[in-house]
Backbone as a ProteinNet text record, in pm:
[ID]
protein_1_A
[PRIMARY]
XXXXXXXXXXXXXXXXXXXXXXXXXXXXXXXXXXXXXXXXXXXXXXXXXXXXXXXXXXXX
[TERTIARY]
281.8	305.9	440.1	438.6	515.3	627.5	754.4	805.6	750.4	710.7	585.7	466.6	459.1	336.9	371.2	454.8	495.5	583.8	618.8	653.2	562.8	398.9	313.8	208.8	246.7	219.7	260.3	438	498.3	448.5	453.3	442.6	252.4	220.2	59.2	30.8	109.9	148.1	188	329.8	392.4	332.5	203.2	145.7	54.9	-23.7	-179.7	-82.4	-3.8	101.3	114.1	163.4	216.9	118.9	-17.3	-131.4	-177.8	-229	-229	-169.7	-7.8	54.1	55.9	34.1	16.3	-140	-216.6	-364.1	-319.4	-284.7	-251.2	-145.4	-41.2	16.3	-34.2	-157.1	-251.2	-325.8	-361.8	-460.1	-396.2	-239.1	-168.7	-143.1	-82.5	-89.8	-170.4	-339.7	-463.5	-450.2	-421.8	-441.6	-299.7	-242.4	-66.1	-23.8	-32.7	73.2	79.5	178.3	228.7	249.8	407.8	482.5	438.6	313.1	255.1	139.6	57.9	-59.6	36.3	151	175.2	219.3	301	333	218.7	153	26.9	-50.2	-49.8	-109.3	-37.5	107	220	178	167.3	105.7	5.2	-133.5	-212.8	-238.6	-169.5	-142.4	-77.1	-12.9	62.2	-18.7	-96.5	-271.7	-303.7	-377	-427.1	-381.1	-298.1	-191.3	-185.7	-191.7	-178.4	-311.8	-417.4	-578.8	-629.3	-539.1	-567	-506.6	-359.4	-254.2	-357.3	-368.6	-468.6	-597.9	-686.7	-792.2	-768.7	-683.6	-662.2	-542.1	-491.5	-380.2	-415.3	-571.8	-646.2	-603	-637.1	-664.7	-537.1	-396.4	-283.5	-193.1
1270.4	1277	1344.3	1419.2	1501.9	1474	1524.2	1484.6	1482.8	1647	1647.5	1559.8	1538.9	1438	1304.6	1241.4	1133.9	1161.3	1291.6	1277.1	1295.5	1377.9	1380.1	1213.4	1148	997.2	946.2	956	878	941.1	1060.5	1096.9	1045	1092.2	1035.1	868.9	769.8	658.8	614.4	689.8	680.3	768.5	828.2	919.9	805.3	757.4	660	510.9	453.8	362.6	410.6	535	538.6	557	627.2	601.1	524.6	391.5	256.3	185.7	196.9	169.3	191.2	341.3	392.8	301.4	311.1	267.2	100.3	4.8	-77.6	-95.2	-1.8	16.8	62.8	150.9	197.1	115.7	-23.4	-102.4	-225.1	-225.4	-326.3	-272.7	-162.2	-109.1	-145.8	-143.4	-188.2	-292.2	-374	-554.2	-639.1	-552.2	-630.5	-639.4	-630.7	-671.1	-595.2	-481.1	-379.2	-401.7	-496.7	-533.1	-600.2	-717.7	-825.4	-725.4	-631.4	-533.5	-426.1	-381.1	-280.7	-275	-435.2	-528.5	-532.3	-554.4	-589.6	-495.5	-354	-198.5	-214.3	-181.2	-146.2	-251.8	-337.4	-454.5	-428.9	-417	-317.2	-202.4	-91.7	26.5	59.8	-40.7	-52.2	-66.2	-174.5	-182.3	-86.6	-50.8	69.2	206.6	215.5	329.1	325.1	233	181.8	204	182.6	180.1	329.2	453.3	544.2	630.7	590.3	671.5	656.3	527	503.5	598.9	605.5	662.1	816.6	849.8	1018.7	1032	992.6	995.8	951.8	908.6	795.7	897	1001.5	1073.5	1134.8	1106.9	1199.9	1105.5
-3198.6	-3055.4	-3033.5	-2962.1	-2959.1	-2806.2	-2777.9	-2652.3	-2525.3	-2511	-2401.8	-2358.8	-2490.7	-2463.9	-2458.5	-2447.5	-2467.4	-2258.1	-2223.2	-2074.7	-2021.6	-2035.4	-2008.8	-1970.4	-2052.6	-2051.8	-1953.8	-1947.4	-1845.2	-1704.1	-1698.6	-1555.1	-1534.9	-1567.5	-1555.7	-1538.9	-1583	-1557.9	-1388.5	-1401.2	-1277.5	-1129.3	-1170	-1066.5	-1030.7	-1143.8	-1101.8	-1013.8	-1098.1	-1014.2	-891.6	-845.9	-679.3	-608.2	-696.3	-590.9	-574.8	-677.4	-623	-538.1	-541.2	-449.6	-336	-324.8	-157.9	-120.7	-135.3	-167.1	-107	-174.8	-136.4	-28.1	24.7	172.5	245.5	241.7	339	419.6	280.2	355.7	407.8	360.3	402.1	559.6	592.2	718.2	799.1	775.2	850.2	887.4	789.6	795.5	862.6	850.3	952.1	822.5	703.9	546.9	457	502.4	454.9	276	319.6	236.3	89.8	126.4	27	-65.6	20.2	-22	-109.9	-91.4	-133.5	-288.5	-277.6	-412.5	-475.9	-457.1	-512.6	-565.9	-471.7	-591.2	-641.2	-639.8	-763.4	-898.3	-871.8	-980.4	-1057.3	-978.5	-1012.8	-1046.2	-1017.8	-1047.2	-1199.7	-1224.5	-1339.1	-1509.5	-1443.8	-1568.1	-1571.9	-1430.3	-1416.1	-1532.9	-1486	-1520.7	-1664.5	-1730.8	-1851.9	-1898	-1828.4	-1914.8	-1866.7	-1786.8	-1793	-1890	-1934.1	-2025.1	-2232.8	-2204.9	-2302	-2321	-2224.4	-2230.7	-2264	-2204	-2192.6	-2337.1	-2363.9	-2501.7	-2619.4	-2621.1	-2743.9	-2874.6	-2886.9	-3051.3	-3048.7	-2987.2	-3009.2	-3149.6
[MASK]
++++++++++++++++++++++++++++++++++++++++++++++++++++++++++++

């Protein structure tokens, strides 16, 4: 694994994270709870992010 690929990881991490996150402030927006929904993608987003960096980085 090489550097690139190892920032290639992180940013692909930290991309699926902020879209969960937004994802979860979108619908916190709808519902009156911005703040509690948005915590909550970031939380999620984070697995997420993690069981996508995995899938796509498996044979490096």
């Amino acid at each position: 694994m090489t550097g690139r690929d190892a920032a290639g990881a992180g940013a692909l991490l930290l991309a699926v994270n902020a879209l969960c996150a937004a994802i979860g402030a979108g619908l916190g927006a709808l519902l009156g709870a911005v703040v509690p929904l948005l915590l909550a993608g970031f939380g999620i987003g984070f697995f997420v992010g993690i069981a996508v960096v995995i899938k796509r980085f498996r044979y490096l």
